[in-house]
C-alpha positions as CSV (number, residue, x, y, z in Angstrom):
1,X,107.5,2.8,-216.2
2,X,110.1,1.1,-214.0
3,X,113.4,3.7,-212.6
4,X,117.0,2.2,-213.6
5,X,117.2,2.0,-210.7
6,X,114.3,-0.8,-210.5
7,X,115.8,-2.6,-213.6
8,X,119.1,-3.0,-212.2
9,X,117.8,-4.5,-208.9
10,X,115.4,-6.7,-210.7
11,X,116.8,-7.5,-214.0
12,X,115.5,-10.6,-215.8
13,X,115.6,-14.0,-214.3
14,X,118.2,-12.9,-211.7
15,X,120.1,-11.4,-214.7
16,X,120.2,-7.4,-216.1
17,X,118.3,-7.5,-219.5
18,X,121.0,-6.1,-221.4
19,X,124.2,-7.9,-223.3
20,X,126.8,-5.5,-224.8
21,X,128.8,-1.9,-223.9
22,X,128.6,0.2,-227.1
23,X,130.9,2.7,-226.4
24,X,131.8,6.6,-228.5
25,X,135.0,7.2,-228.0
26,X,136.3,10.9,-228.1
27,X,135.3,12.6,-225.3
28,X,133.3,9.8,-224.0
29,X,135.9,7.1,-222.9
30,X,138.5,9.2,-224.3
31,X,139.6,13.0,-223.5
32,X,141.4,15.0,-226.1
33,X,141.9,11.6,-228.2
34,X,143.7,9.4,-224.8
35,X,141.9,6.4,-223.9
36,X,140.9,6.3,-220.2
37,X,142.5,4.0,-218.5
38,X,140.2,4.0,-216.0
39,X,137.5,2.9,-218.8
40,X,139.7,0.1,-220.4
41,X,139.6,-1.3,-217.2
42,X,136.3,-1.3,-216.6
43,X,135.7,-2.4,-219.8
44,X,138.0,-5.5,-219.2
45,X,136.2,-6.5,-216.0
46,X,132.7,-6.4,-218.0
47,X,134.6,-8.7,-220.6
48,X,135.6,-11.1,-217.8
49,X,132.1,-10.7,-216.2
50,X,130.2,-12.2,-219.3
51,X,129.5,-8.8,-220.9
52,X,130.4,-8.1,-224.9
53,X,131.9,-5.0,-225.8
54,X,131.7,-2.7,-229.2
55,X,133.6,0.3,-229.7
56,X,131.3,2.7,-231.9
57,X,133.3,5.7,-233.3
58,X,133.7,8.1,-235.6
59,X,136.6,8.5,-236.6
60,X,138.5,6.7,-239.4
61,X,139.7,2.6,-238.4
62,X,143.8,3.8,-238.6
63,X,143.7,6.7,-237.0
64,X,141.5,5.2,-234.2
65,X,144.2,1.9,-234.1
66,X,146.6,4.8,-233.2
67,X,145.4,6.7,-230.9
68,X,143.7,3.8,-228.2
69,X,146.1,1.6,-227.8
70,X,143.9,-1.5,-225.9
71,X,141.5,-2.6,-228.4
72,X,141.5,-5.6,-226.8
73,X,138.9,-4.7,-224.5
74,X,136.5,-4.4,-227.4
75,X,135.0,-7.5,-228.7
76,X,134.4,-5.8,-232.1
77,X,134.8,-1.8,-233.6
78,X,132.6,-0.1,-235.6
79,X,134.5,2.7,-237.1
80,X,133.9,5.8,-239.8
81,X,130.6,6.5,-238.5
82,X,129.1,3.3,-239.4
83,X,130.8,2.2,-242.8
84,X,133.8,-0.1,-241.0
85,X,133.5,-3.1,-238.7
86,X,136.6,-4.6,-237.8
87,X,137.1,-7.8,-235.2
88,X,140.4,-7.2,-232.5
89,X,140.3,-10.8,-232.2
90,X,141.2,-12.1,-235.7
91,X,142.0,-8.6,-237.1
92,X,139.2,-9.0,-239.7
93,X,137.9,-6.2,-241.3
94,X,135.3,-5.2,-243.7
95,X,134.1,-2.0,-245.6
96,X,130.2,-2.1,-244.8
97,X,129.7,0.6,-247.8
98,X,131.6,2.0,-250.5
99,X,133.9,5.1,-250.0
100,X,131.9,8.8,-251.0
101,X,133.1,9.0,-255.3
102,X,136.8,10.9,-256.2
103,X,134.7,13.9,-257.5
104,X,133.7,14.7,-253.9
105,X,137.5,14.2,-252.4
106,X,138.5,16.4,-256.0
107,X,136.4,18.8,-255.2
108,X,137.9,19.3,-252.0
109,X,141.0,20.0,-253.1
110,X,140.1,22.3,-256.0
111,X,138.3,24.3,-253.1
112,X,141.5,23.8,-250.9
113,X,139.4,22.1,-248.0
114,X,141.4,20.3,-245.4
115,X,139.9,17.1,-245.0
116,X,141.2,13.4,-243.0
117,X,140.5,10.4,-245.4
118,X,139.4,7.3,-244.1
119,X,138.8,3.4,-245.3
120,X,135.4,5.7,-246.4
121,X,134.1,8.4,-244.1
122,X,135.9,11.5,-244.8
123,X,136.4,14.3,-242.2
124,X,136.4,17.7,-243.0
125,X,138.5,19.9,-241.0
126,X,137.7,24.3,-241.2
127,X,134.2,23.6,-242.6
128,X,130.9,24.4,-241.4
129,X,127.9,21.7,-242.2
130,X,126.5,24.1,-244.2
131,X,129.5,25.0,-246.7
132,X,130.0,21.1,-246.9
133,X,126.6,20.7,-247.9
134,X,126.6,22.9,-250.3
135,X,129.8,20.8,-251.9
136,X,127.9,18.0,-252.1
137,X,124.3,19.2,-253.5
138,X,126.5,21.6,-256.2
139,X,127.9,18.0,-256.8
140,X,124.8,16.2,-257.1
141,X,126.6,13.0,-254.4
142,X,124.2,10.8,-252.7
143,X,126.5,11.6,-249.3
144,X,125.0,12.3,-245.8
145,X,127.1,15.0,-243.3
146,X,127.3,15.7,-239.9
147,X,129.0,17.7,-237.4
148,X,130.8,15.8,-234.3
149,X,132.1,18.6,-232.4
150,X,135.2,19.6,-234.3
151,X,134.9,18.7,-237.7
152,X,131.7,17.6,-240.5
153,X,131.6,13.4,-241.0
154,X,130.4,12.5,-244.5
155,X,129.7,9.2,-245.5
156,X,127.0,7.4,-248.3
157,X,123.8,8.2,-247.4
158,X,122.2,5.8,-244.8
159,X,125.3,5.2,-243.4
160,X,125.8,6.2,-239.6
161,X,126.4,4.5,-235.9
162,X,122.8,3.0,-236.0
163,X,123.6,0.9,-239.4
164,X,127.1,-0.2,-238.9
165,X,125.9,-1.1,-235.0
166,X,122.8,-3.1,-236.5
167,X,125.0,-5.4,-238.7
168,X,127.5,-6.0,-236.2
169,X,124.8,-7.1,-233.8
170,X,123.1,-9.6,-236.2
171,X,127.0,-11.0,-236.5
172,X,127.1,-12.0,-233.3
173,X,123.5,-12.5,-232.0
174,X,123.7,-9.6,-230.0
175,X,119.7,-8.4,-230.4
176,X,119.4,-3.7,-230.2
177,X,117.7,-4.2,-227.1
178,X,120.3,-5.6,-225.2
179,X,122.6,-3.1,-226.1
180,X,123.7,-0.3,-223.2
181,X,125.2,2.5,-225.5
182,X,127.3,5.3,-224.0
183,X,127.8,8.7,-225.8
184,X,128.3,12.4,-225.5
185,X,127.4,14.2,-228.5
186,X,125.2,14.8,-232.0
187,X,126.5,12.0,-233.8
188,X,125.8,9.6,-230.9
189,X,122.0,10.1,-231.4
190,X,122.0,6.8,-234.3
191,X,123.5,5.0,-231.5
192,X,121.1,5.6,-228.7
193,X,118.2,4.7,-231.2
194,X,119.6,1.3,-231.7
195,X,120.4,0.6,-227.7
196,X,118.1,-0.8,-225.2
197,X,119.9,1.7,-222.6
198,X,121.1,4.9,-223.4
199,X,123.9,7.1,-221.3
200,X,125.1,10.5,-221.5
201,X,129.0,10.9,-219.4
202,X,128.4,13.9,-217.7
203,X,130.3,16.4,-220.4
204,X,127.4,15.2,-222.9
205,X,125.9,18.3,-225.6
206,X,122.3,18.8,-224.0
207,X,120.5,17.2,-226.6
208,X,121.9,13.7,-225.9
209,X,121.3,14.2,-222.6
210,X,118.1,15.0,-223.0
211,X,117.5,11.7,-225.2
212,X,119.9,9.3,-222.4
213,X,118.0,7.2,-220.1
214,X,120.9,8.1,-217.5
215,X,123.4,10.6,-217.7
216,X,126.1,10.4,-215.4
217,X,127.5,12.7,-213.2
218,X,130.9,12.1,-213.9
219,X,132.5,13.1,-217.8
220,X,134.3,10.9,-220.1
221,X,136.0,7.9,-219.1
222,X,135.5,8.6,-215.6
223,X,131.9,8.5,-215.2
224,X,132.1,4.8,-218.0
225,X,134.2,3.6,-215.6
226,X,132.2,4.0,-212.3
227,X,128.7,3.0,-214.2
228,X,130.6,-0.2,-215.4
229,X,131.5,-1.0,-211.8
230,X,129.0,0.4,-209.4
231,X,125.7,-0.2,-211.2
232,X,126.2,-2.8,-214.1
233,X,128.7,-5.3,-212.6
234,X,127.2,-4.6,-209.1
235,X,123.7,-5.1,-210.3
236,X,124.2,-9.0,-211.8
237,X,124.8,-10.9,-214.7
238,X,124.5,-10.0,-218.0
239,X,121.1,-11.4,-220.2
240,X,121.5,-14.1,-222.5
241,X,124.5,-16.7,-222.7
């Protein structure tokens, strides 16, 4: 089986086999909720050098508007754990699912459980997995939950990074394969099995680097930044027009 390192010299036709940066964002080209600006410029030269960009995050489409400030470096965002795409370009956006019923969000408050809303996902705050799981089996929902590091992500069932990625990518032609996806923890695994190339930043949960391809030395922004510039921009031309 040919090294990265192999691939990157070789690529395909003179050109690396891959099209499109799907990148997390907290804690992968973001630390404690600050875009890196180190990553947004990376990210820019990868737009200028033929490369499409995705941003692939969890948390809700506002909040995420708020907090990184230069979404144009993205060609297009998949937010809410897969259940929102939304174009920078054109400011397009579109619910991919339907938000979880009001009987889950009721039950919530009856149980006074701090919670974020989204377009759909909603983010539990205080709450194990396990006690949220129990809300929604003693509720009979058809939801699907997660923990991402500070806080349970529940969303209809089938919905994650993997499905909202997929249908962005048939959008705009963009085939899994070609896709180099960057992450650093549990809810990043959907992404890495849609990409062609997967990469753990250096602060990554051992599990997701155990399932990267590459996992960089460097955390966060830092080590996006310096694999954008010193092995994919140095190694050729992305695949495909």
């Amino acid at each position: 089986m040919p090294t990265i390192d192999n691939v990157l010299r070789r690529g395909r036709d003179g050109k690396l086999p891959w099209r499109l940066l799907a990148c997390d964002y907290d804690e992968t080209i973001a630390t404690k909720g600050a875009m890196s600006p180190a990553a947004a410029e990376a990210l820019h030269e990868a737009r200028a050098a033929g490369w499409r960009t995705a941003l692939v995050t969890g948390r809700p489409l506002a909040n995420c508007q708020e907090v990184c400030r230069d979404f144009s470096c993205f060609d297009l965002v998949v937010a809410e754990s897969g259940a929102v795409l939304h174009f920078p370009s054109t400011g397009a956006t579109e619910d991919l699912v339907p938000p979880p019923p009001p009987d889950f969000v009721r039950e919530l408050d009856r149980r006074g459980v701090r919670y974020l809303p989204g377009r759909v996902v909603v983010i539990v705050l205080g709450s194990s997995p396990e006690a949220v799981g129990a809300i929604i089996r003693d509720a009979g929902l058809a939801l699907d939950y997660f923990w991402n590091r500070y806080a349970v992500m529940v969303v209809p069932r089938g919905t994650s990074k993997a499905t909202g990625l997929r249908t962005a990518l048939a959008r705009i032609g963009v085939r899994p394969e070609e896709v180099v996806a960057f992450g650093d923890d549990e809810n990043d695994r959907p992404l890495f099995e849609v990409a062609g190339l997967k990469v753990a930043v250096g602060n990554a949960i051992d599990a997701i680097k155990a399932a990267a391809d590459v996992t960089l030395e460097k955390p966060n922004g830092e080590g996006v930044a310096e694999f954008i510039r010193e092995r994919l921009l140095a190694g050729g031309p992305p695949s495909g027009p």
